[in-house]
Every structure is written in structure tokens, then in C-alpha cells.
N, CA, C and O atoms as a DFTB+ gen file, in Angstrom:
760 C
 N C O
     1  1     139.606     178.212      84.947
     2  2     138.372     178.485      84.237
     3  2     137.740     177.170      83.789
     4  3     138.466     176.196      83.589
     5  1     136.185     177.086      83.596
     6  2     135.616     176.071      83.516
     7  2     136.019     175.821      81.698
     8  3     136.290     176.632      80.812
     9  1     135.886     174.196      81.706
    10  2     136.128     173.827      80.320
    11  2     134.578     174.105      79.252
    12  3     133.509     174.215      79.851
    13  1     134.590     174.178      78.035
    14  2     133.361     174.883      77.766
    15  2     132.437     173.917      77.157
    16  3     131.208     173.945      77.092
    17  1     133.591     172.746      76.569
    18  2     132.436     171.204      75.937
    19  2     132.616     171.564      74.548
    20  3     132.819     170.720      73.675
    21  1     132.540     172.856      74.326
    22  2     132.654     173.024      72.726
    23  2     134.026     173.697      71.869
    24  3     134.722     174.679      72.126
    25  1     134.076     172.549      70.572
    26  2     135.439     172.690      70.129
    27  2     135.654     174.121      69.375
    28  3     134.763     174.645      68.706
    29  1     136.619     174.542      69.519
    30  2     136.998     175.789      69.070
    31  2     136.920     176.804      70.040
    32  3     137.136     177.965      69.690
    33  1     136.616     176.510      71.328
    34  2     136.164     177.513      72.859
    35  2     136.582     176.400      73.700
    36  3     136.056     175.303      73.885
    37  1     137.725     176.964      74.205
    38  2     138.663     176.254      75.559
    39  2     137.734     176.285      76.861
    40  3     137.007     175.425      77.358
    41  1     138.067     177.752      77.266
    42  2     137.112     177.995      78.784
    43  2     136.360     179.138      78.482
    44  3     136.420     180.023      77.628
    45  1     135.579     178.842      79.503
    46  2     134.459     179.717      79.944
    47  2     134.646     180.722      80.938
    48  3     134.506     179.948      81.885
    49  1     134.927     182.236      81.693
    50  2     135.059     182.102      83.047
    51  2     133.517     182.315      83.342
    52  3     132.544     182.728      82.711
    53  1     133.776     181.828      84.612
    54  2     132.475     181.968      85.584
    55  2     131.746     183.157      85.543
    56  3     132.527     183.871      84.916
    57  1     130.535     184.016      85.852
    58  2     130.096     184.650      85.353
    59  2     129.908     185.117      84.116
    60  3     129.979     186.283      83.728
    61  1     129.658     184.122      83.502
    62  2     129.737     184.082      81.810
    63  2     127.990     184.176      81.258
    64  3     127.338     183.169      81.533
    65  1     127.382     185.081      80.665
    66  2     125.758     184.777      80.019
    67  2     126.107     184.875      78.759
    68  3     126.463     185.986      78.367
    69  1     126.090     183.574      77.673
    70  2     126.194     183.443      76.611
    71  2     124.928     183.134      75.641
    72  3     124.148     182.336      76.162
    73  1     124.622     183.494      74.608
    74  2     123.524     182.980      73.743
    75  2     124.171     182.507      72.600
    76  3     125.356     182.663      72.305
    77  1     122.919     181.660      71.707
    78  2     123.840     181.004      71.042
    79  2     122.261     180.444      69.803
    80  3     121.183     180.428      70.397
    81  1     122.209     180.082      68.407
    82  2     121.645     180.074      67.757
    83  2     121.408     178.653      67.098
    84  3     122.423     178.314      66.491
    85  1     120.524     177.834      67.032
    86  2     119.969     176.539      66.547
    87  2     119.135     176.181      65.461
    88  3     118.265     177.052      65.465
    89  1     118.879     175.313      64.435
    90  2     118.262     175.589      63.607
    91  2     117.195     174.178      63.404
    92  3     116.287     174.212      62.573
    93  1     117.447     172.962      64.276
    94  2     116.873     171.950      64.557
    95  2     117.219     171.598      66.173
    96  3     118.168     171.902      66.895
    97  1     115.899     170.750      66.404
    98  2     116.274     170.238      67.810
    99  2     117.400     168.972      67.759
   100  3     117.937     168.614      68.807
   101  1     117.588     168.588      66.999
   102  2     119.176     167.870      67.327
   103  2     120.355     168.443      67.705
   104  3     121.165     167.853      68.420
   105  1     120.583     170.027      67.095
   106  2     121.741     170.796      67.010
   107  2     121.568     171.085      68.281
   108  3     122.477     170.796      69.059
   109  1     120.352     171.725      68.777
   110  2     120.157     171.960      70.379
   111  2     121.097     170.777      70.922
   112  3     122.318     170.736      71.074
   113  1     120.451     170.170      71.075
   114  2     120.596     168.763      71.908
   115  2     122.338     167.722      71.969
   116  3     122.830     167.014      72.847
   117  1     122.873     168.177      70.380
   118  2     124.421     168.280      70.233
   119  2     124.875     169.391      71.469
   120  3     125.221     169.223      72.638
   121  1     124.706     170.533      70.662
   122  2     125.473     171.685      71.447
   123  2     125.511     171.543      73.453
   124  3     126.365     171.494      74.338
   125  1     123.884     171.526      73.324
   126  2     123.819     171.540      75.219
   127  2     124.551     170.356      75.388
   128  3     125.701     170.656      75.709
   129  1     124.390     169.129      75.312
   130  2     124.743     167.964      75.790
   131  2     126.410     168.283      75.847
   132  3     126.915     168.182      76.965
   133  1     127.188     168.614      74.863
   134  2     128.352     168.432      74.805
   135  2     129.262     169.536      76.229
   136  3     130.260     169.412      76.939
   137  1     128.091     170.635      76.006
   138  2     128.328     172.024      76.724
   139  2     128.462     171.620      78.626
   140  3     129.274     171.910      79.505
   141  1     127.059     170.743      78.562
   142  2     126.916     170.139      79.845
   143  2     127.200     169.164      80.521
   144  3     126.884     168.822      81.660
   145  1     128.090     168.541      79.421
   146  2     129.522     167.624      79.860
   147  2     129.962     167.655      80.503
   148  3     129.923     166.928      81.496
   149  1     130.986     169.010      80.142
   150  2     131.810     169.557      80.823
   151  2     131.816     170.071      81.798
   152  3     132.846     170.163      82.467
   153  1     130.870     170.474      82.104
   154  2     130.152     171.102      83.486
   155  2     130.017     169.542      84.615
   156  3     130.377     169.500      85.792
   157  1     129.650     168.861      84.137
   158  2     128.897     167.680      85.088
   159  2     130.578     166.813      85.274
   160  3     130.783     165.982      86.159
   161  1     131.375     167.136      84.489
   162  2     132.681     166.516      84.373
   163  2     133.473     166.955      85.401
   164  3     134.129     166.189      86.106
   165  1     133.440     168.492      85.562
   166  2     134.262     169.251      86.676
   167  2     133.249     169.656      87.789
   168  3     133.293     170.641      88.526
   169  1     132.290     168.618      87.729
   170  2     131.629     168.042      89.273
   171  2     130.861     169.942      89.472
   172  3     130.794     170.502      90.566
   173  1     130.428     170.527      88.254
   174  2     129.179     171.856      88.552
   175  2     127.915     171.115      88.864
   176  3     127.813     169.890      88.924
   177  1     126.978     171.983      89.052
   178  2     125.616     171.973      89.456
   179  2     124.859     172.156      88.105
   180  3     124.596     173.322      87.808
   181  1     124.342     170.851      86.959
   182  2     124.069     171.878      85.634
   183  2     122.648     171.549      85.404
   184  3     122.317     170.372      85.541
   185  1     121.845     172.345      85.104
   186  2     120.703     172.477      84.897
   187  2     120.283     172.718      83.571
   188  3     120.787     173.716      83.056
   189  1     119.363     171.962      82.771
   190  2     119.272     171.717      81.278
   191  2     117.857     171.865      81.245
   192  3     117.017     171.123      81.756
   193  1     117.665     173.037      80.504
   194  2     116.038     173.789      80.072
   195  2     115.419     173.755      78.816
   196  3     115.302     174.733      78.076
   197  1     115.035     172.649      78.589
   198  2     114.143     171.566      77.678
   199  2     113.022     173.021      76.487
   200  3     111.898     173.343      76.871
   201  1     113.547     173.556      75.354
   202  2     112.632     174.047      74.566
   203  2     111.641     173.181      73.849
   204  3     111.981     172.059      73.474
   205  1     110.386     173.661      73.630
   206  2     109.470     172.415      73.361
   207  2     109.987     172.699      71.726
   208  3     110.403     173.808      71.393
   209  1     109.869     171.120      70.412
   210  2     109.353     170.284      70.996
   211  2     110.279     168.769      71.411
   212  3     110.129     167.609      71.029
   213  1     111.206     169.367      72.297
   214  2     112.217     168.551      73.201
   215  2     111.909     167.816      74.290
   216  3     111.633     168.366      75.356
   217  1     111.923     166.314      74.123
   218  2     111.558     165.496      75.159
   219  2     112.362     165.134      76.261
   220  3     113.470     164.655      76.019
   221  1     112.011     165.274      77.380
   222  2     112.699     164.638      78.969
   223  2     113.663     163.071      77.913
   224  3     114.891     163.113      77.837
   225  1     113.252     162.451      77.562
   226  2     114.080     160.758      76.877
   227  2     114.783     161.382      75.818
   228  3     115.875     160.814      75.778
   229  1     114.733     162.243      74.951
   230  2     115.764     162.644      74.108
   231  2     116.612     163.216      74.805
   232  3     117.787     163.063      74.474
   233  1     116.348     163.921      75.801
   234  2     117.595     164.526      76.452
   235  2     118.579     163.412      76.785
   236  3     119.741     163.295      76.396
   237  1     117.799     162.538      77.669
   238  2     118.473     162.002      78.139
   239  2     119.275     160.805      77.516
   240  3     120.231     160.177      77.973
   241  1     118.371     160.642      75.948
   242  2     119.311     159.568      75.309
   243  2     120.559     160.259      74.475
   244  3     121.475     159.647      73.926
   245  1     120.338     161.876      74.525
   246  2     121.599     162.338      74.448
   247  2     122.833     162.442      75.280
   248  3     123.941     162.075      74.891
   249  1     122.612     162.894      76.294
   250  2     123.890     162.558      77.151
   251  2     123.901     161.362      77.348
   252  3     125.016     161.066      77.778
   253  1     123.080     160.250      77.248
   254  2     124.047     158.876      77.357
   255  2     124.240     158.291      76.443
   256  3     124.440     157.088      76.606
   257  1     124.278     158.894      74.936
   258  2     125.045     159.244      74.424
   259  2     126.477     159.522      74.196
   260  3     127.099     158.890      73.342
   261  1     127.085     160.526      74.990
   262  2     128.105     160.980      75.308
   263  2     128.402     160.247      76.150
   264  3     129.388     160.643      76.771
   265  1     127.981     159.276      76.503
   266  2     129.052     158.418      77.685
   267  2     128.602     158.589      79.195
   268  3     129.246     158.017      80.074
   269  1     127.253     159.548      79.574
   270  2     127.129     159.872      81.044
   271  2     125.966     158.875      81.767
   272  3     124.995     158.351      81.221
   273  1     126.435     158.782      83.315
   274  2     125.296     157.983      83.911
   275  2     123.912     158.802      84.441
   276  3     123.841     159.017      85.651
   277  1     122.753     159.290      83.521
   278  2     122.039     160.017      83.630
   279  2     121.187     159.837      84.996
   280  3     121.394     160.679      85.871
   281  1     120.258     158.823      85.251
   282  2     120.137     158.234      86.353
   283  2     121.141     158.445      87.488
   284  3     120.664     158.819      88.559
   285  1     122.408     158.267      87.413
   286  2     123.032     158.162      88.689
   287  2     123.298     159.486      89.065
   288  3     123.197     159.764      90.260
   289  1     123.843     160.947      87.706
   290  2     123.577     162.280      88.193
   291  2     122.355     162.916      88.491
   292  3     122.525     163.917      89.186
   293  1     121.037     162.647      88.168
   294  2     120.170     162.941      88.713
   295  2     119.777     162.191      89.963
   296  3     119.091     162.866      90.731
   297  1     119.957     161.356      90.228
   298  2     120.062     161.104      91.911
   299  2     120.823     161.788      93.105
   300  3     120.301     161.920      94.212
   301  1     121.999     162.180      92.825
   302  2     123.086     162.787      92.943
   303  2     122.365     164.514      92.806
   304  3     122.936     165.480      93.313
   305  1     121.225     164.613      92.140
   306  2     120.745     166.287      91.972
   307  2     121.543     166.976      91.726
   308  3     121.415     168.129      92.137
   309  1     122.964     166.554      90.804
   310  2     124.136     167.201      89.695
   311  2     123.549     167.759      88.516
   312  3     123.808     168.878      88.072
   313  1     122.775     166.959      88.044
   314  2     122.046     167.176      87.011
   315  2     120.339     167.310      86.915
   316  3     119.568     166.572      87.527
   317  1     119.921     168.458      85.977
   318  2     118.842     168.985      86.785
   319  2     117.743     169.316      85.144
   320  3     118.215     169.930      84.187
   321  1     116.746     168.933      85.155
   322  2     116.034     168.779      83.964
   323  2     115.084     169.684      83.765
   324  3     114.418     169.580      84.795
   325  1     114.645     170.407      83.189
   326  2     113.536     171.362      83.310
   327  2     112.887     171.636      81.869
   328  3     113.500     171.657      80.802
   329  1     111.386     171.860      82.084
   330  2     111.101     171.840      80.508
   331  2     110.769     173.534      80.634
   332  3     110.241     174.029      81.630
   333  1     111.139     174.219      79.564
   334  2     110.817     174.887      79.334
   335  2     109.668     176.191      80.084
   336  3     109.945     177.264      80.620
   337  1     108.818     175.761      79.919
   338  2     107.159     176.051      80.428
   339  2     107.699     175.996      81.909
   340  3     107.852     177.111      82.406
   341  1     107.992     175.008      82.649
   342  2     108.095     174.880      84.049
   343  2     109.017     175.972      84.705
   344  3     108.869     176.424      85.841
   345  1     109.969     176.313      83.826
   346  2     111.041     177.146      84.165
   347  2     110.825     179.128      84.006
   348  3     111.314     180.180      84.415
   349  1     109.758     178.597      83.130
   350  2     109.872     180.330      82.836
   351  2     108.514     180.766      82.911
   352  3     108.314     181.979      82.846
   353  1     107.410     179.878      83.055
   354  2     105.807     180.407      82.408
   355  2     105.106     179.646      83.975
   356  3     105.437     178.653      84.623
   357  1     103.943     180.740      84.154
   358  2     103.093     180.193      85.081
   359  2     101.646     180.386      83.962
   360  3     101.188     181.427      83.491
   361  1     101.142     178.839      83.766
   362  2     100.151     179.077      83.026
   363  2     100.652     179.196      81.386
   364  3     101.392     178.499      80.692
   365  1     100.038     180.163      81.189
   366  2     100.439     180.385      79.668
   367  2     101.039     181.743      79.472
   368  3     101.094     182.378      78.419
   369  1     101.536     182.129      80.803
   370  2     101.772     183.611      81.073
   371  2     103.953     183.987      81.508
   372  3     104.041     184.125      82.728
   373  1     104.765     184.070      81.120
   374  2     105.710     184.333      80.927
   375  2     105.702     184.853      82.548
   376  3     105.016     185.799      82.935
   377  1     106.721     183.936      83.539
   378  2     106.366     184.597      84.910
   379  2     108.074     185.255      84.656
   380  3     108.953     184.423      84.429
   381  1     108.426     186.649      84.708
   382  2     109.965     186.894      84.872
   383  2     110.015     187.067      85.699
   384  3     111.189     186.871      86.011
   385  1     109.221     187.515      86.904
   386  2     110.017     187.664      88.733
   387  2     110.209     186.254      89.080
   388  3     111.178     186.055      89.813
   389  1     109.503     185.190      88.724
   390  2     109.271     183.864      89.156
   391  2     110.723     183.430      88.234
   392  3     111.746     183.758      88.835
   393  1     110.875     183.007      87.393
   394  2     112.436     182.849      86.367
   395  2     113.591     183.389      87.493
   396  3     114.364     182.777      88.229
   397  1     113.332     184.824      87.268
   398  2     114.635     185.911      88.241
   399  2     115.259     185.098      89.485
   400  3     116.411     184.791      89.789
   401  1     113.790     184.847      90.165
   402  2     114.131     183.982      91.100
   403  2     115.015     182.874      91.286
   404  3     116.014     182.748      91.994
   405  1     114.422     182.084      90.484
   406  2     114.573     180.636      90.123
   407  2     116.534     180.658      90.114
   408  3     117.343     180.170      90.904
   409  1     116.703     181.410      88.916
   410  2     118.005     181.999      88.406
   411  2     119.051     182.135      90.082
   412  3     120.050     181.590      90.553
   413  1     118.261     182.987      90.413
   414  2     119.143     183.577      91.674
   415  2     119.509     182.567      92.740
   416  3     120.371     182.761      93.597
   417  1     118.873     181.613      92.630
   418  2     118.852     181.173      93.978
   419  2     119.440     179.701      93.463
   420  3     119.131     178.701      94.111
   421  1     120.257     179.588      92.335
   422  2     120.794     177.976      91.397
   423  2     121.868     178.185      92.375
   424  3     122.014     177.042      92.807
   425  1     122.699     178.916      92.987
   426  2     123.789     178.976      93.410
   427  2     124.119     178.884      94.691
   428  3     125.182     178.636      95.259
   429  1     122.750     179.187      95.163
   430  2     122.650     178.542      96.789
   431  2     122.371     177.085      96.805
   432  3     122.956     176.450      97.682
   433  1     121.684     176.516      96.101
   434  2     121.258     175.047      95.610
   435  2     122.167     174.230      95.517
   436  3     122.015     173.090      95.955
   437  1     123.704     174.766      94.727
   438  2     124.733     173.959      94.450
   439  2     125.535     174.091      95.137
   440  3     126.424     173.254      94.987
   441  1     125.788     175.202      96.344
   442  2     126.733     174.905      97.169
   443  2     125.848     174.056      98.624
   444  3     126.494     173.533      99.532
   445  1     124.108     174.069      98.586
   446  2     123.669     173.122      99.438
   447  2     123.525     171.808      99.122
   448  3     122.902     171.022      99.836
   449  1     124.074     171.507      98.069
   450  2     124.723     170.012      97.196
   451  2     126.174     169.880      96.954
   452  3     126.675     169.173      96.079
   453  1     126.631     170.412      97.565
   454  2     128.328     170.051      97.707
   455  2     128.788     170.524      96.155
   456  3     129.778     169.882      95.806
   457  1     128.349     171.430      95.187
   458  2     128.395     171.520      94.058
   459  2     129.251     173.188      94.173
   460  3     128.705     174.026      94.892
   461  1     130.511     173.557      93.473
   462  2     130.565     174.682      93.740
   463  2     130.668     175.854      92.774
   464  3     131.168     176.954      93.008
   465  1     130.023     175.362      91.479
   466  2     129.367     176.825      90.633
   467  2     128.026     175.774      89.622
   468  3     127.649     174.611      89.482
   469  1     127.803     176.859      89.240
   470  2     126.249     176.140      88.190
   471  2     126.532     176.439      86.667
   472  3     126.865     177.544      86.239
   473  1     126.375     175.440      86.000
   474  2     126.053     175.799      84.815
   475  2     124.562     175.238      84.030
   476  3     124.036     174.133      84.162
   477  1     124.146     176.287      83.270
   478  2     123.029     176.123      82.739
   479  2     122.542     176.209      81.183
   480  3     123.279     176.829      80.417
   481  1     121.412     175.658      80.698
   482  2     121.704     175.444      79.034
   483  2     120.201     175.464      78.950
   484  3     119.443     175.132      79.862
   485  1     119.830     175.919      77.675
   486  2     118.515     175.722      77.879
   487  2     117.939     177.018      76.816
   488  3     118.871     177.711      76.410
   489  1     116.584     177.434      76.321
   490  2     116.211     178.503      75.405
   491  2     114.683     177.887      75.547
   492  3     114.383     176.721      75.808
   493  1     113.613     179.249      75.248
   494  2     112.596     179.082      75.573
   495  2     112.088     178.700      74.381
   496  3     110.885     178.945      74.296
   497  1     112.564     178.192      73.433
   498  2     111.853     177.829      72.033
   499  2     111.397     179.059      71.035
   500  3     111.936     180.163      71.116
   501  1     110.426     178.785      70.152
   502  2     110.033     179.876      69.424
   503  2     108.757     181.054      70.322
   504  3     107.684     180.747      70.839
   505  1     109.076     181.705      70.271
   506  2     108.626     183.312      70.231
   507  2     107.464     183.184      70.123
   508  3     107.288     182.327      69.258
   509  1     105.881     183.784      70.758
   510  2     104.432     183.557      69.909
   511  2     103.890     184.544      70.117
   512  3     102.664     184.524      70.012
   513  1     104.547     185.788      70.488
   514  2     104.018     187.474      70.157
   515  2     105.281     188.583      70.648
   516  3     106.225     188.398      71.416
   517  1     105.026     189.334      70.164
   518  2     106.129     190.932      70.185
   519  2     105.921     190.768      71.803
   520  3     106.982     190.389      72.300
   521  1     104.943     190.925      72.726
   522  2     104.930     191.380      73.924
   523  2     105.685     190.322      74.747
   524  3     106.524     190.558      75.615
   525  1     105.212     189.011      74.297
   526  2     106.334     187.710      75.311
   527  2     107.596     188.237      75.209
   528  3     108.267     188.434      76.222
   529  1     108.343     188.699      73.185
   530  2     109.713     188.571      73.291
   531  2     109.967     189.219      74.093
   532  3     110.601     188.841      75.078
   533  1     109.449     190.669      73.870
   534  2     110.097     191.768      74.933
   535  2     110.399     191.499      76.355
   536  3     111.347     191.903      77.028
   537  1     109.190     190.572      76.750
   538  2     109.858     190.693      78.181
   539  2     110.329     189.182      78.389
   540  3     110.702     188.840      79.511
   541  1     110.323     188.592      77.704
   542  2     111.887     187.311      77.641
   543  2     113.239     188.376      77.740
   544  3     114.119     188.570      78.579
   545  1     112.931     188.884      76.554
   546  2     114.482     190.067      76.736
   547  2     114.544     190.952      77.724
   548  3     115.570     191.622      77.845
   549  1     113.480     191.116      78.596
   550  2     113.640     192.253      79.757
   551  2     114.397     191.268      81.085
   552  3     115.059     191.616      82.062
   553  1     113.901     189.769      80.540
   554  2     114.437     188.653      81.861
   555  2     116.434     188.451      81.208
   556  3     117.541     188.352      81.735
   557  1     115.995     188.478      80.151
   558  2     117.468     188.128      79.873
   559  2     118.564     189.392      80.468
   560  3     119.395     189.228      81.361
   561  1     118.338     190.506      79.805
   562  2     119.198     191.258      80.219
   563  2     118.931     191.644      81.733
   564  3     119.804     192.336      82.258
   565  1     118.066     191.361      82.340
   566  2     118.671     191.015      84.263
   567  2     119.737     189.790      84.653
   568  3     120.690     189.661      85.421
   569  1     119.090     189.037      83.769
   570  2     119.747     187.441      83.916
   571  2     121.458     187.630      83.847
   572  3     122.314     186.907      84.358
   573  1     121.594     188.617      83.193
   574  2     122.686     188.637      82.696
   575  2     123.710     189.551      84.437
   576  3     124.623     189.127      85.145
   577  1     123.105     190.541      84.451
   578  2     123.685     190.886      86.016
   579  2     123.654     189.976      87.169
   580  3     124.566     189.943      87.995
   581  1     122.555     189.199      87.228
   582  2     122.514     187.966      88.133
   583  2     123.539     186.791      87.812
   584  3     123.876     186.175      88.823
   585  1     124.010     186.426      86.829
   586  2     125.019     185.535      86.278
   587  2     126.237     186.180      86.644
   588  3     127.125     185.412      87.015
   589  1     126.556     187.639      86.629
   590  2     127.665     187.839      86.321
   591  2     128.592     188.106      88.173
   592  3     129.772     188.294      88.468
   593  1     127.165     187.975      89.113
   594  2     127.823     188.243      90.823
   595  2     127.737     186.699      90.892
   596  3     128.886     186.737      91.331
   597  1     127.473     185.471      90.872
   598  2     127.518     184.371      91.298
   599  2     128.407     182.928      90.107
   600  3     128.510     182.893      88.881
   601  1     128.749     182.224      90.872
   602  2     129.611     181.208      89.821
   603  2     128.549     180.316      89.085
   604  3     128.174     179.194      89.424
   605  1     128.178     181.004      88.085
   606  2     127.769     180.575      87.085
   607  2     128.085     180.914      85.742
   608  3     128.743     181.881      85.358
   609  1     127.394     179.764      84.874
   610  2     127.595     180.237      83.509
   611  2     126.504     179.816      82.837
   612  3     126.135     178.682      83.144
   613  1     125.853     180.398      81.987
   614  2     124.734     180.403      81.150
   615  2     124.626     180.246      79.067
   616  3     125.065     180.988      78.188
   617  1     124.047     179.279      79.017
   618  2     124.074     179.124      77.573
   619  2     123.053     179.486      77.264
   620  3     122.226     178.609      77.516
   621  1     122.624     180.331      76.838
   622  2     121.062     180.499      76.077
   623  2     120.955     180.306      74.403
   624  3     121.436     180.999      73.507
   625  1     120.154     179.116      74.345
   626  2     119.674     178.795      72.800
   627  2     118.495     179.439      72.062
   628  3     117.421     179.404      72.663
   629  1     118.522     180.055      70.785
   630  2     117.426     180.221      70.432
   631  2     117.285     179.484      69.095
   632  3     118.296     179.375      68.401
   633  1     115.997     178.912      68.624
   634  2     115.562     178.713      67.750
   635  2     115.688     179.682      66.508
   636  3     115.077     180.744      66.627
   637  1     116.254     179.518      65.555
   638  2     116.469     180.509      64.164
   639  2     116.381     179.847      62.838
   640  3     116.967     180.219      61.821
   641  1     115.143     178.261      63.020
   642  2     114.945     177.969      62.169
   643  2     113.561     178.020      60.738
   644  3     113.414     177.492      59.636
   645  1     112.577     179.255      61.862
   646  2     111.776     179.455      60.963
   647  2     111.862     180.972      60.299
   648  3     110.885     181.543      59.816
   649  1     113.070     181.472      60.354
   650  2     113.540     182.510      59.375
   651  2     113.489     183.902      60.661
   652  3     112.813     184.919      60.507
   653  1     114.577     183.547      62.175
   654  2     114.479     184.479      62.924
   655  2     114.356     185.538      62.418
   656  3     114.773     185.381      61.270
   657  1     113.923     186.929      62.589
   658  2     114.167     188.335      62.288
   659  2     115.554     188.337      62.208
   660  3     116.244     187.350      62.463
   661  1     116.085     189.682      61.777
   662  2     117.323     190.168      62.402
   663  2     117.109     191.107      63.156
   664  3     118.141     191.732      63.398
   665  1     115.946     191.611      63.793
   666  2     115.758     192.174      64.639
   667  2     115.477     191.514      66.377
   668  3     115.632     191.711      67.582
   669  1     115.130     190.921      65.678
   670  2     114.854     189.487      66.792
   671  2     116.431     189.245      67.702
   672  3     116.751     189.343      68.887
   673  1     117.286     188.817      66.188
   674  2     118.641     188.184      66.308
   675  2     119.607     189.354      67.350
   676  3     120.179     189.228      68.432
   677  1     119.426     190.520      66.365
   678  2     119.808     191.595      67.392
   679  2     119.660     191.675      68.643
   680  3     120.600     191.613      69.435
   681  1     118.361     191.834      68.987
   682  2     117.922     191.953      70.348
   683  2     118.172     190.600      71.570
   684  3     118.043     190.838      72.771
   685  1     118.624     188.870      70.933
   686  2     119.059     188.370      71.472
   687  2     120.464     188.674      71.867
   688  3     120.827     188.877      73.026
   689  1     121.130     188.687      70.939
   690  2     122.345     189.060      71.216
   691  2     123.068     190.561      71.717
   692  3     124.238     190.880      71.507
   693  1     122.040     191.369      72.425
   694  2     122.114     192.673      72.904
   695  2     122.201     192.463      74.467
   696  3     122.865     193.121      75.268
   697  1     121.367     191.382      74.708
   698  2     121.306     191.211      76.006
   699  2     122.029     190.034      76.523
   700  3     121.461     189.534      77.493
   701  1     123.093     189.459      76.167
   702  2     124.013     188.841      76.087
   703  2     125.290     189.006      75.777
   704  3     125.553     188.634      74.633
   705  1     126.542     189.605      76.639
   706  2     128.123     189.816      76.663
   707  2     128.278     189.271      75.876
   708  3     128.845     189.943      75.015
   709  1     128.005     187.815      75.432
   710  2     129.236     187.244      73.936
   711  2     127.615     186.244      73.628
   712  3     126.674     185.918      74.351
   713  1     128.015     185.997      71.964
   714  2     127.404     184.935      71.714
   715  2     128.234     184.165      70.986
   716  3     129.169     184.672      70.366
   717  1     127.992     182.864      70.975
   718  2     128.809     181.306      70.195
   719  2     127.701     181.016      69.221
   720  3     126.541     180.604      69.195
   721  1     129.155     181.665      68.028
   722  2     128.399     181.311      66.745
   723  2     129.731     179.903      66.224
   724  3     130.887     179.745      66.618
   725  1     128.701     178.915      64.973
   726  2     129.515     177.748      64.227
   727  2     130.308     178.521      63.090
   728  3     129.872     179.360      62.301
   729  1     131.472     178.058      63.209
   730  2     132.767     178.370      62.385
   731  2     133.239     176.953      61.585
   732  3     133.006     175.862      62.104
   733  1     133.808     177.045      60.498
   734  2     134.292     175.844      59.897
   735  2     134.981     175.135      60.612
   736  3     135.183     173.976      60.250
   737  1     135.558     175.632      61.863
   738  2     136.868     175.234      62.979
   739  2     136.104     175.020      64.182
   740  3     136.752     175.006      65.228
   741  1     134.593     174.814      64.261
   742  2     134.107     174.693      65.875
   743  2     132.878     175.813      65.648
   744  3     132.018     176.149      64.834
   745  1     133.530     176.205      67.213
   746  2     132.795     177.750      67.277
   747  2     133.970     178.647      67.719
   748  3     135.118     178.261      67.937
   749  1     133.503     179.896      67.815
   750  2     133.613     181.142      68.275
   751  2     132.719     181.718      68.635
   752  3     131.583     181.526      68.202
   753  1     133.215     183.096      70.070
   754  2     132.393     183.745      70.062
   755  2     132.793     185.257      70.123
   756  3     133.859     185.796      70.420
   757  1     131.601     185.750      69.749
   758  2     132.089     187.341      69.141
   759  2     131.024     188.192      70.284
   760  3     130.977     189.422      70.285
């Protein structure tokens, strides 16, 4: 089983869709970076999905940070950068067949890069009407059957620092098998 990057959570198995809760963009940027370590460590395919307002150079002065040659895995197309908007929205319009896609096809990508499962990290930032969430959550809980036939594993972050709902919170974590919450000891997930 893949190693998970985060203390208090050994492994991951493959087909894993996890969510997971942030309250500043540093904590993001801790959590993924450490998460996508481990992934880029045991030579996965990992793809890191930039919530605004998260910059392409913070990312990257986070993992080198941690010790990684950012430049030399993105040459290598090991490591894979995406902002937000590019990944999930055409326009200003939430594309989910276009996402679905995207999703489905990470795993043909990494075994046509000598790569042989994907891991991915990433959250679409804050929320800006009832009708987007819903169908963010209509992409997630597909996302989640698409993760679970191919070797991947999925971190999904959300923002819960301007006083998420708990309805909100619910409904993230409905469409997600486990989520990784912070414990005095790391994390866990429930």
C-alpha cells in the first residue's frame, strides 16, 4: 500500500477518495505537499490542484521545501500542476463532464509515463452559490466510483475557514469513503 505523507496515517490503499478540511492556505500547502511526497517518492503520477488564492511559486516553494527537485519532476511529467479554474471550470461555468473526464483518463497518462498509479491533491476553494456546490458534489460523488476501478488515490481539500456550514461539511464528507481529520497525534481518518 502506498505511504500516505501524513503522520498518524501509515498507508493509503489504492482506490482511495479522501476529503479533508483547511482553514488557511498554508495548512493546504503543508498537508498536500507532505501528502505528495510520498506519492512522487514511490515514483506515482501526482497531480496538485491549486485552490485560488494559491500560487503556481508557492506551490512550488513548498515542495522544495521538503527537499524535492521541482523542475526536474516536472520535466519528467511526475509531477503535474493545475490551478483550480483550469481543472474543473470552462469559463466561469463548473464543467463536470469535462473534470469526469480529465479524472478518468490520469491513469492512462501515468502508465503512458512509465508511472504506475496516480495520486492527486487539490480542492476547488470556496463555494460562490448553492447551485455550483451541488454539482461540485454531484462530480465528487462520481469521482469517487472513478477512483475506486483505477490505481489511484485522491485528497480532496476544502476550505472551512470562513465558518463552513455543517451542512456544507456534511455533504463534503458524504461523498467521500473516509475523511482525514487533525488529531493531537497527526491525523486520522473516520
Amino acid at each position: 500500500m502506498p505511504a500516505s505523507g501524513l503522520r498518524g496515517i501509515h498507508d493509503i490503499p489504492l482506490g482511495s477518495h479522501l476529503c479533508t478540511f483547511y482553514r488557511q492556505p498554508k495548512e493546504f500547502l503543508r498537508v498536500t505537499a507532505s501528502f505528495l511526497k510520498a506519492g512522487l517518492t514511490d515514483h506515482e503520477l501526482c497531480v496538485w490542484i491549486l485552490p485560488p488564492p494559491i500560487t503556481l511559486q508557492q506551490a512550488i516553494d513548498e515542495l522544495s521545501h521538503h527537499g524535492l527537485d521541482v523542475p526536474g519532476l516536472q520535466a519528467r511529467k511526475q509531477l503535474q500542476i493545475w490551478s483550480a479554474h483550469d481543472c474543473w471550470f470552462s469559463t466561469s461555468t463548473f464543467d463536470e463532464e469535462g473534470a469526469l473526464s480529465r479524472l478518468a483518463s490520469l491513469s492512462a497518462m501515468a502508465r503512458r509515463l512509465g508511472y504506475a498509479s496516480v495520486r492527486a491533491a487539490g480542492g476547488p476553494g470556496p463555494f460562490l452559490s448553492d447551485g455550483r456546490r451541488q454539482a461540485f458534489m454531484s462530480y465528487e460523488h462520481q469521482a469517487t466510483d472513478i477512483i475506486a476501478k483505477h490505481p489511484c488515490i485522491g485528497l480532496c481539500c476544502y476550505l472551512s475557514a470562513q465558518g463552513l456550514p455543517a451542512t456544507d461539511m456534511f455533504d463534503i464528507m458524504s461523498t467521500h469513503p473516509k475523511a482525514l481529520l487533525r488529531t493531537h497525534d497527526g491525523w486520522a481518518t473516520v
